[in-house]
C-alpha positions, 0 to 999 in steps of 0.5 A, a space after each residue: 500500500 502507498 500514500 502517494 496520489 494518482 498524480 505522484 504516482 503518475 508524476 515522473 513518468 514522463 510523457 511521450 512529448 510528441 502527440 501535440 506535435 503530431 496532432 498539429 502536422 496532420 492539422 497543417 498539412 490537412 490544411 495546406 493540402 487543400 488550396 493545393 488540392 483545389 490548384 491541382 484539380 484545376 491544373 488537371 481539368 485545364 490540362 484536358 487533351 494537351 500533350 506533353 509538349 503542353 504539360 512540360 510548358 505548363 511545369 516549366 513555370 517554376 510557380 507550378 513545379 514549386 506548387 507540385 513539389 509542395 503538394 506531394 510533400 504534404 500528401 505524403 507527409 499527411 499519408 505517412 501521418 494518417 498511417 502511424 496513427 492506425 498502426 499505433 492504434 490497431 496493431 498491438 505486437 509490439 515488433 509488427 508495430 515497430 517494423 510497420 512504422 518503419 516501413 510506412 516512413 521509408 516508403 512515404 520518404 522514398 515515394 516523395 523523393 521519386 515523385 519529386 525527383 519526376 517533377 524535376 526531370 520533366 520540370 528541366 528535360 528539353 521539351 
């Protein structure tokens, strides 16, 4: 038996001090994601029946480029977020937990990179 209160007891034990941080990621690039949703939906639906040569004058406008690169740094960032919560939730062995993490962030970093990789190169290929 002890004397100490629930919040002694509790005190001490510290805290994770990430779960504020990673509420308002989601939140900004939630956020972010929606002006940028909203430009691209337009872009597409004005690109309708262009070709490339179109589509790469259209990139070629470095305010475009930077807009796509932003946009696929939020969506996967947002994806990579929305994933960690569900694994974190729903997942309970404590390895599958750890590799499932592991493998959420690597793919989300390694399918941003290619994409903004792809921007690039039709951003600065020859038309």
């Amino acid at each position: 038996m002890t004397l100490r209160s629930p919040l002694g007891r509790a005190r001490g034990l510290g805290s994770a001090k990430e779960g504020v941080a990673h509420f308002w990621w989601q939140r900004m690039t939630g956020l972010a994601l929606v002006p940028l949703a909203l430009w691209f939906v337009a872009s597409v639906i004005s690109l309708a029946g262009k070709d490339y040569a179109q589509f790469h004058a259209w990139l070629a406008v470095p305010c475009n480029a930077m807009l796509m690169c932003l946009l696929v740094l939020a969506v996967f960032h947002h994806g990579q977020l929305g994933l960690q919560v569900v694994i974190e939730d729903y997942v309970h062995q404590p390895a599958v937990k750890f590799a499932s993490l592991i493998a959420v962030k690597f793919a989300a970093v390694l399918f941003a990179v290619f994409a903004i990789v792809a921007v690039g190169r039709v951003t600065f290929a020859g038309g």
